[in-house]
C-alpha positions in Angstrom: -46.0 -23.9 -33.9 -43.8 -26.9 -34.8 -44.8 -30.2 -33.8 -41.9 -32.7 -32.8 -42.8 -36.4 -33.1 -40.8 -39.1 -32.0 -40.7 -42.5 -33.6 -37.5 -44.3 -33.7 -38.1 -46.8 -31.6 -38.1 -50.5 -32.3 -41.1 -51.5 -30.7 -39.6 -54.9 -29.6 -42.7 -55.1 -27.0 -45.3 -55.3 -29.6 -43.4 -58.4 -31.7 -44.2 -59.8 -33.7 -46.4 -56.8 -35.0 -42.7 -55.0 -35.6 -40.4 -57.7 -37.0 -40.7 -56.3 -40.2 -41.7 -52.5 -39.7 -41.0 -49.8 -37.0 -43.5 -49.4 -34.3 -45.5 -46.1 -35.4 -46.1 -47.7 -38.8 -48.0 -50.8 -36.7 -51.7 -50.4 -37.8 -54.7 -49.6 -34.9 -58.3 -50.0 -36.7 -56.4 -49.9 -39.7 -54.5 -46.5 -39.6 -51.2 -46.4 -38.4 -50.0 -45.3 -35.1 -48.0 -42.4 -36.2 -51.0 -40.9 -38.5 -52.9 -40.8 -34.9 -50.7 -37.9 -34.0 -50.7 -36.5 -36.8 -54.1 -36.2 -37.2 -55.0 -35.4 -33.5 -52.6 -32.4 -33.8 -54.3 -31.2 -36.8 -58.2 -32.4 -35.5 -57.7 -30.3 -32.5 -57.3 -27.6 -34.0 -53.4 -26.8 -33.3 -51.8 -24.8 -35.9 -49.3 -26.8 -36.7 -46.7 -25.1 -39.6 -44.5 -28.3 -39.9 -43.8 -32.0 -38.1 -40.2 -32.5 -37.0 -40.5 -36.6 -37.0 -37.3 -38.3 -35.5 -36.9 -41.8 -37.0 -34.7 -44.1 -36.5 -35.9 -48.3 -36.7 -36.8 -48.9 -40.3 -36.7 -45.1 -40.8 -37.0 -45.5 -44.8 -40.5 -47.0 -44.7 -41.9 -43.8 -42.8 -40.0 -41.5 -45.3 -41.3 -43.4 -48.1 -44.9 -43.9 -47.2 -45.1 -39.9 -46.0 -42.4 -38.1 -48.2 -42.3 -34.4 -47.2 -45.7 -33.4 -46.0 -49.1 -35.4 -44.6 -52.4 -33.6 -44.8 -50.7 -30.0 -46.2 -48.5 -29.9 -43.1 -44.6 -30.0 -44.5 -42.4 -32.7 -43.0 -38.5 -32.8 -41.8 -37.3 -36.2 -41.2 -35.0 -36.1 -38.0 -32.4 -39.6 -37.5 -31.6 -40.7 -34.4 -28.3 -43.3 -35.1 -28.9 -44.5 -32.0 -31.8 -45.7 -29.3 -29.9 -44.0 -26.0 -33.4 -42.3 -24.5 -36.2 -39.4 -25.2 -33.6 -36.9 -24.1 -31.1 -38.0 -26.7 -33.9 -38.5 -29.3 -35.3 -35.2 -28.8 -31.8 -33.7 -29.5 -31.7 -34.5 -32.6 -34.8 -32.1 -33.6 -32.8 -29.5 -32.4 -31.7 -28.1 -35.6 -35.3 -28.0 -36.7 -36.6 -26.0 -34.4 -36.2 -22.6 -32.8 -39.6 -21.6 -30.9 -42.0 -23.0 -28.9 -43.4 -26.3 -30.2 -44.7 -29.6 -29.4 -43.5 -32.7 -28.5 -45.7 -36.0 -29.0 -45.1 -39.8 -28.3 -45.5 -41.3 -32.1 -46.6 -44.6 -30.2 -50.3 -43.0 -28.2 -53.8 -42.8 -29.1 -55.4 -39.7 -27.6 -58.7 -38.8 -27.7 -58.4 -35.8 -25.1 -57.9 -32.0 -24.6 -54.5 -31.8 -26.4 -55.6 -27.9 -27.6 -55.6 -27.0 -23.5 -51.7 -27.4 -23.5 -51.3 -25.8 -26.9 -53.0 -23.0 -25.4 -51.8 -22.5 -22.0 -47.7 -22.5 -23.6 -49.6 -19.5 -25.1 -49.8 -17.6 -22.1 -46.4 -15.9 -21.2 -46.6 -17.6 -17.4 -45.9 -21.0 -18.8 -42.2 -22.0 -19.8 -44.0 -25.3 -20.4 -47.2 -27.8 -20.3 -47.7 -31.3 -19.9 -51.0 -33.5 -20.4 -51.2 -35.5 -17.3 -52.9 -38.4 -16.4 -54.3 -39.5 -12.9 -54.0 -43.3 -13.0 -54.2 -46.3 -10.0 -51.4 -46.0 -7.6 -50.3 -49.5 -8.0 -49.8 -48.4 -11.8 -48.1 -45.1 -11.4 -44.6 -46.9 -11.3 -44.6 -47.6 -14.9 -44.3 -44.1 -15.9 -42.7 -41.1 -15.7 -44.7 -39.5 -12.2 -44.8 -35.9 -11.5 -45.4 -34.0 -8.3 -47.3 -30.7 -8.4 -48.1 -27.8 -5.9 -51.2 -26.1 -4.8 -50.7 -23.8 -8.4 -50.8 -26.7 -10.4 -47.2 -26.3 -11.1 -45.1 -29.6 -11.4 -42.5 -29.4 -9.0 -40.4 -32.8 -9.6 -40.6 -35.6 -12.1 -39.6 -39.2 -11.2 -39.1 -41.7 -14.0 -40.6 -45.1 -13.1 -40.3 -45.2 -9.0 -40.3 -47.8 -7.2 -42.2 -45.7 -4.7 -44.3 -42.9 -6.8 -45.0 -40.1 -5.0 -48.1 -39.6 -6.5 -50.6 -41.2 -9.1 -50.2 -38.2 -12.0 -48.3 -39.3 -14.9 -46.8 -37.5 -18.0 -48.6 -38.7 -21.4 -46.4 -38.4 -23.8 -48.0 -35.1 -25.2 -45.9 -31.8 -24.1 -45.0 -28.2 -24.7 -41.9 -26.8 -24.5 -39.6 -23.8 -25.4 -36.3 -24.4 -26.4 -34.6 -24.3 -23.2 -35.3 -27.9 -23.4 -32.4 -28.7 -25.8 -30.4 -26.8 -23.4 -31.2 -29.4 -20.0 -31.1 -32.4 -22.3 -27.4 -31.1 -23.0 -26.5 -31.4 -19.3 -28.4 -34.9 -18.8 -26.3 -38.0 -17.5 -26.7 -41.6 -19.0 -29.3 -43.1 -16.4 -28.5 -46.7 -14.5 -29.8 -48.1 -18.0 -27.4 -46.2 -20.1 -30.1 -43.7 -21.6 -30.4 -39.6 -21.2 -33.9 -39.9 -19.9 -36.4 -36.7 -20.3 -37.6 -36.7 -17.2 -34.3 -35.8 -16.0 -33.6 -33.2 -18.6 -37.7 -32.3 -16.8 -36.0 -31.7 -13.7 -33.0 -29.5 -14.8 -35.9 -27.1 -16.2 -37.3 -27.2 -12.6 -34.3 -26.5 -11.0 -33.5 -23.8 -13.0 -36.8 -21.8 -11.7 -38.7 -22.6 -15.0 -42.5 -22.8 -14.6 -44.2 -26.0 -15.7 -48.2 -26.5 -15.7 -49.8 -30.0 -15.7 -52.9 -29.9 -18.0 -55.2 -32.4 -16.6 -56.3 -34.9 -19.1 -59.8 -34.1 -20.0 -60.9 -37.7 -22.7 -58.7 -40.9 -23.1 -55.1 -42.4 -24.1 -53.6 -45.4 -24.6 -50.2 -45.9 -24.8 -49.6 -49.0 -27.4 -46.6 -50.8 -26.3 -48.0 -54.2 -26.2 -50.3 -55.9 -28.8 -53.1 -55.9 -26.0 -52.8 -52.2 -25.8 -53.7 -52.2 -29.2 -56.9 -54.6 -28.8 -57.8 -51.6 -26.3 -57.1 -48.8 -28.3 -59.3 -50.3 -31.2 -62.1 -51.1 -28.1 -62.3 -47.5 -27.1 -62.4 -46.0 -31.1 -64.8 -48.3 -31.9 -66.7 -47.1 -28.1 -65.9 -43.5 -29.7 -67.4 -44.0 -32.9 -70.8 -45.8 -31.7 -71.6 -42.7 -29.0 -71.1 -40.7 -32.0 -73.4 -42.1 -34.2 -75.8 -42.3 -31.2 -76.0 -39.0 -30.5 -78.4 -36.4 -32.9 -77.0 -33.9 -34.8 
């Protein structure tokens, strides 16, 4: 399964970490973002055959520190000219890929159950799966919120609401067949001028495809800001002190 990464954005949050270097490139406990994915993709035990990364910001220092493959796992370099959303970036990987796959944030730390949602796109019921996220209602509005029904199925995705109508979030870790590229064809500029995924999300729905919501079994951290990245280094190091704790 192909594995589609996206990391063309600027990062403008997390300056002045990014003034000089795109945002998956910013280091966390001394390891880039964007080897994070990577290497939770491969850690999990995904078989990955090749990472479709969409670049854009700074795009040559990524090509130039990675080349064409990162742990045995070949790369394709995807350019997105523009910053104009997830939909539009995701587009681009389009030629690159032609089955099910993968689509990751370039921007997260996970330490969680990302193999779950590898395995249920597995199962011929699922057109697609998303790691979700229960988080404090007062928080929910700063993501992308889904509603499910009593299946587990996700029904509706809202992209930052105003008033969520629930506290499950999307994560930024996905599967998807390509019928994807298909809704993010149809998908209108949004009131900020960007083809947003969640709406391409909600053309799938409509169409009667079935979407599962993989609850998130472990921890993520979204690094936008350079506190998030104080946190995500607080929870590896938390990570690598229960480990050394606990007997073989």
């Amino acid at each position: 399964m192909k594995a589609v990464i996206l990391a063309a954005g600027k990062g403008t949050r997390l300056r002045p970490l990014t003034e000089d270097k795109p945002k998956v490139l910013v280091e966390v406990d001394g390891k880039p973002l964007i080897e994070y994915a990577f290497d939770s993709l491969i850690d999990v035990g995904v078989d990955v055959s090749e990472f479709v990364v969409v670049v854009g910001y700074k795009k040559e220092q990524i090509m130039e520190r990675y080349d064409d493959e990162y742990r045995g796992v070949p790369i394709t370099y995807a350019h997105q000219r523009e910053q104009l959303g997830l939909a539009h970036a995701l587009l681009t990987a389009e030629p690159y890929v032609d089955d099910d796959f993968v689509l990751m944030l370039g921007d997260n730390v996970f330490e969680a159950n990302l193999g779950d949602v590898v395995n249920r796109q597995g199962e011929e019921r699922a057109d697609a799966a998303f790691l979700v996220e229960e988080v404090p209602w007062e928080e929910a509005s700063r993501y992308g919120v889904c509603d499910t029904n009593e299946y587990g199925e996700i029904t509706r995705v809202v992209e930052k609401p105003d008033d969520p109508p629930s506290n499950l979030v999307m994560t930024g870790f996905y599967t998807f067949t390509p019928a994807i590229f298909h809704a993010c064809h149809l998908v209108q500029p949004s009131d900020r001028g960007e083809y947003e995924l969640p709406d391409a999300i909600d053309l799938l729905i409509q169409s009667g495809r079935t979407i599962d919501a993989i609850r998130m079994d472990g921890w993520r951290i979204d690094v936008g800001y350079p506190e998030d990245r104080e946190a995500a280094e607080e929870r590896l190091a938390e990570g690598a002190a229960d480990a050394e704790a606990t007997p073989e």
